[in-house]
C-alpha positions in Angstrom: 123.1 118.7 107.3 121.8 116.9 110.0 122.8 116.8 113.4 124.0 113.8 116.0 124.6 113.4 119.5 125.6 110.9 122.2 125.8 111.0 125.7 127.2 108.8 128.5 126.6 109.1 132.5 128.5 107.3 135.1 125.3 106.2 136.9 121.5 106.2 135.7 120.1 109.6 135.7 118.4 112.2 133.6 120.1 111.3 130.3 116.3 112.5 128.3 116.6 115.4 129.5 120.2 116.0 128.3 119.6 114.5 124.7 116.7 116.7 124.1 119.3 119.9 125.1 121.4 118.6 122.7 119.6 118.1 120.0 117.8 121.2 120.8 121.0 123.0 119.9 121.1 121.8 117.0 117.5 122.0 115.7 118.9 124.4 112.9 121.0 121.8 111.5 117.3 119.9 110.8 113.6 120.2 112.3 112.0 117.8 110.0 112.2 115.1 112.9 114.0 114.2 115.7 114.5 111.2 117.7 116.4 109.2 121.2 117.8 106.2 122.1 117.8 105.8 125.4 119.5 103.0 127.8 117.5 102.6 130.9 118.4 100.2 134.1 118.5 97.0 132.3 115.7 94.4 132.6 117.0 90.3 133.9 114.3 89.3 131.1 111.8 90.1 129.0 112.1 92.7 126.6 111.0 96.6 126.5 109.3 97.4 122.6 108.8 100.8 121.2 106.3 100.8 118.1 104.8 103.0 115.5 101.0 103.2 114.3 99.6 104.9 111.4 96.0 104.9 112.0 95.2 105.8 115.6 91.5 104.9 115.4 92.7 101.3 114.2 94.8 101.2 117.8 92.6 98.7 119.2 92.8 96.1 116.5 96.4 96.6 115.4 97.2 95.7 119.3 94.9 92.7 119.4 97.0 91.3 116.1 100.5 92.5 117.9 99.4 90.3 120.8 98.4 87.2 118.8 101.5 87.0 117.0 103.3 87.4 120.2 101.5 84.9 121.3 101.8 82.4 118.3 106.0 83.0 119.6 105.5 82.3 123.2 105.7 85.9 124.7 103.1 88.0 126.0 102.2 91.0 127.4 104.2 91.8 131.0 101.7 94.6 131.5 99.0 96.7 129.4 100.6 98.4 126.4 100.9 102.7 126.9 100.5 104.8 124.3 100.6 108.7 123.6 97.1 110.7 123.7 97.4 113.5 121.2 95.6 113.8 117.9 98.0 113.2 115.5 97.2 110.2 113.4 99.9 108.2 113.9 100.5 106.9 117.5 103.5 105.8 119.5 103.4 102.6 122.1 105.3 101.1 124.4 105.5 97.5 125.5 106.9 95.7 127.7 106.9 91.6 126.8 108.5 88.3 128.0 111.0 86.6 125.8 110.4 85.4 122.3 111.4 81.5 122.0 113.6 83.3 118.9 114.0 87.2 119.0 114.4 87.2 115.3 111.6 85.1 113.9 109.3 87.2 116.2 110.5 90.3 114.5 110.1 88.9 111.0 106.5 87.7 111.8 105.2 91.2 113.5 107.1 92.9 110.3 104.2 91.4 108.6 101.6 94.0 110.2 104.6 96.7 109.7 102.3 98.9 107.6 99.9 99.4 110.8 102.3 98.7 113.6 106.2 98.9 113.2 108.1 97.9 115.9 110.9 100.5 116.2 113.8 99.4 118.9 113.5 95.9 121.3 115.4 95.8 124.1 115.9 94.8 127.9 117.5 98.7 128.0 117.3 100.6 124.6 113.9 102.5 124.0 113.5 104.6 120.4 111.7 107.5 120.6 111.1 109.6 117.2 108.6 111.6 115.8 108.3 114.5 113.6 109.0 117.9 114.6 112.0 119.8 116.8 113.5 118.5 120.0 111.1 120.5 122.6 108.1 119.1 120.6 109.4 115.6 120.1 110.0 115.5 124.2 106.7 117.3 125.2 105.2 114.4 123.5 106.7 111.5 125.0 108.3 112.8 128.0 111.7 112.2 127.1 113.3 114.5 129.5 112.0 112.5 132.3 113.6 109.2 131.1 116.1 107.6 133.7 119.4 105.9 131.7 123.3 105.9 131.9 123.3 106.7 128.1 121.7 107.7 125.0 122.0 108.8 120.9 119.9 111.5 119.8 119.5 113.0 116.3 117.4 116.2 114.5 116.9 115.5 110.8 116.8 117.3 107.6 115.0 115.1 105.1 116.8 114.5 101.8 116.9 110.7 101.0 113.3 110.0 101.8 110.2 111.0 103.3 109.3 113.1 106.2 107.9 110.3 108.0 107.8 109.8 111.8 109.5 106.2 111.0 111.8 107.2 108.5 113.7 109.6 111.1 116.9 108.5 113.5 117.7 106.3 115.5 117.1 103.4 113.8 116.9 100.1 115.9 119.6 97.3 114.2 116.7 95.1 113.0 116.6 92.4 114.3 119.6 92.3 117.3 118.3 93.8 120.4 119.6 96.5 122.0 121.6 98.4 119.3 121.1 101.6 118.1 122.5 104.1 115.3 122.3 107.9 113.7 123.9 109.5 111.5 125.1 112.1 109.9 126.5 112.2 105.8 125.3 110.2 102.9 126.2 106.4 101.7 126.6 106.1 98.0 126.3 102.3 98.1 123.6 102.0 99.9 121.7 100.0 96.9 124.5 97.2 96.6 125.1 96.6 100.5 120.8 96.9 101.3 120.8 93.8 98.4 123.7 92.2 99.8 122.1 92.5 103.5 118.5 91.1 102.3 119.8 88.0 101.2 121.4 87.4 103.9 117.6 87.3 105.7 118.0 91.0 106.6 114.9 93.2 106.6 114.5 97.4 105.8 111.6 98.8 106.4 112.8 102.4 105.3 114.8 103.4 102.0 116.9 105.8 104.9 120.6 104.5 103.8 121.3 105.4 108.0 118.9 101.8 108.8 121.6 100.3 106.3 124.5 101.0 108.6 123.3 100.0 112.3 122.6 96.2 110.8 125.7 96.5 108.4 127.6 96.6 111.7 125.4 94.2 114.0 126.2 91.8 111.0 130.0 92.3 111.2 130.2 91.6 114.9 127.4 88.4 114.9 130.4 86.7 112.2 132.9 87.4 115.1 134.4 90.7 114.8 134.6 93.4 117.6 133.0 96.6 117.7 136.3 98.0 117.3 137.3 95.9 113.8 133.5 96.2 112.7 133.5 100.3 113.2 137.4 99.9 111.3 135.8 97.8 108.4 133.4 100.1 107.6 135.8 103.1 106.8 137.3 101.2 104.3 133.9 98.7 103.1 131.5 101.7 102.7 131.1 104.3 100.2 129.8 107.6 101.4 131.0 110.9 104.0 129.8 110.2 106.8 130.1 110.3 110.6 127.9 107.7 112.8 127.4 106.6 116.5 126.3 103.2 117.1 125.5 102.1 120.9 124.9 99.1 122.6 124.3 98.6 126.3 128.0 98.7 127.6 129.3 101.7 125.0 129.0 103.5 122.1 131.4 103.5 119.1 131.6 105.8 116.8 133.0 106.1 112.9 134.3 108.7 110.5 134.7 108.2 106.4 137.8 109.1 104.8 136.9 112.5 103.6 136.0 113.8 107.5 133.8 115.5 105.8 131.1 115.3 109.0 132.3 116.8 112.7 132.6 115.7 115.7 133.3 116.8 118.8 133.6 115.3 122.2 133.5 116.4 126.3 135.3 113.6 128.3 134.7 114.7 132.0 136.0 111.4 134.1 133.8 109.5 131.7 130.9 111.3 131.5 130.6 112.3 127.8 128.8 114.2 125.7 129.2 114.1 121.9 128.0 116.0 119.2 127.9 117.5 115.8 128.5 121.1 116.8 130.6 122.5 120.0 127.8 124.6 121.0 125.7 122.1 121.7 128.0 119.9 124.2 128.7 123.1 126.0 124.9 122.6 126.5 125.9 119.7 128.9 129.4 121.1 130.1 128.8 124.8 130.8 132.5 125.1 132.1 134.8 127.5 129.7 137.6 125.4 131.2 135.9 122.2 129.3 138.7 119.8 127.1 137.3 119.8 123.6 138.1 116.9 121.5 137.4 117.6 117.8 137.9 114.6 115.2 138.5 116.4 112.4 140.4 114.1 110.4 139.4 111.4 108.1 139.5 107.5 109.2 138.7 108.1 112.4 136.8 105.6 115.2 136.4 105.1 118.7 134.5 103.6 121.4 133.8 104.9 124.8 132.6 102.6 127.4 129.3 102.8 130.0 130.3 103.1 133.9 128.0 101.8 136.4 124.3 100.6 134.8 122.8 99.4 138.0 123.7 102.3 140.5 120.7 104.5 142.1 119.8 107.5 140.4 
């Protein structure tokens, strides 16, 4: 039941604030959470990190540890962490940091602390923003409609695979490849035997949502060579489920639909400025014109990618 979106702009501009109208739209479809993924003007170095507390009067200390094990793998702080000031118990931060010797060992160490801070996206572009509650509530309280970007995912939840969590919601960063991003909407059957497969391979879950499955299912296929294009085409055939899923990166965003088509999608391509969603009424959100072209994937095996214009042009 839940609810997915994407959206692409030929030049960086107020892509937060057309994610939250989005998802707005489709707050019906599931207000247990909602989250963004947003693609800012791309840092040369260093890395941008979005992370998750659970106890905001341990802040402090959970920061001191994130910054010694940054340390221990010779990165640091570019500037003082930021975080969110309301009085819920958990807290959201942002970081910016210079490079990791090894981007992946990094993430496996500051896993470690991952039951008081969880890292939630890295990225020289991508930022993950999620938090319990509809789309207006979600943005009031991390300004999301004032983050600058050429393109985004969003995604409103209805809980039935796990828990209500603030970390257990959409997107979910593609642990540990920077820069990638996924939602989803359906269920995957064998999520059990590809998770098992996945962890011996080295990978890491830090949620039982099968939707984390699928954005390092894919990241995997492409680091053993394949495109997005024959990654996106494996998994209609490799993976059991109905579902419908947008993966991004920070040149495009693909998208995949199971064999059933049991999930919708439909997509505004305005001179390649797109706008994707579960539901028509919400891309008419974006594109207010009756006159609009409405693309509706409505049959099974479906897959495409659609690729990011100018990501260094003013605002």
């Amino acid at each position: 039941m839940c609810g997915i979106a994407g959206r692409i702009l030929n030049a960086p501009g107020k892509v937060g604030y057309d994610l939250v109208e989005l998802m707005h739209a489709q707050e019906h479809r599931g207000a247990d959470s909602t989250g963004f993924a947003i693609y800012g003007i791309p840092r040369d170095s260093g890395y941008v990190v979005r992370a998750m507390g659970f106890e905001r009067e341990c802040l402090s200390e959970d920061l001191e540890d994130f910054h010694a094990i940054l340390k221990e793998h010779g990165s640091d702080f570019v500037d003082d962490p930021t975080w969110d000031d309301t009085r819920t118990r958990h807290y959201s931060v942002r970081m910016t940091i210079t490079d990791p010797v090894d981007v992946a060992r990094w993430t496996k160490a500051a896993d470690e602390i991952c039951e008081r801070l969880e890292v939630q996206s890295v990225g020289r572009s991508l930022e993950i923003i999620k938090d319990t509650g509809g789309s207006y509530d979600v943005a009031d309280k991390h300004g999301v409609r004032d983050m600058i970007g050429t393109h985004g995912l969003g995604h409103a939840r209805l809980a039935t695979e796990s828990d209500v969590r603030p970390n257990a919601s959409h997107p979910f960063w593609a642990r540990p490849f920077p820069d990638v991003a996924i939602v989803h909407n359906g269920q995957i059957t064998d999520y059990y035997t590809w998770r098992n497969r996945l962890e011996h391979k080295g990978y890491r879950f830090l949620t039982y949502n099968d939707s984390e499955l699928i954005a390092v299912w894919v990241s995997d296929q492409m680091k053993g060579g394949l495109s997005m294009e024959q990654a996106l085409s494996r998994s209609i055939d490799e993976i059991d489920g109905v579902f419908t899923f947008m993966i991004s990166r920070p040149d495009k965003i693909g998208f995949a639909k199971d064999r059933f088509a049991m999930k919708p999608l439909v997509v505004v391509n305005e001179n390649g400025e797109i706008a994707a969603a579960t539901e028509e009424q919400a891309v008419r959100r974006v594109f207010e014109d009756d006159d609009v072209s409405i693309i509706n994937y409505d049959g099974p095996c479906q897959k495409g990618i659609w690729g990011v214009g100018n990501r260094r042009a003013a605002a």
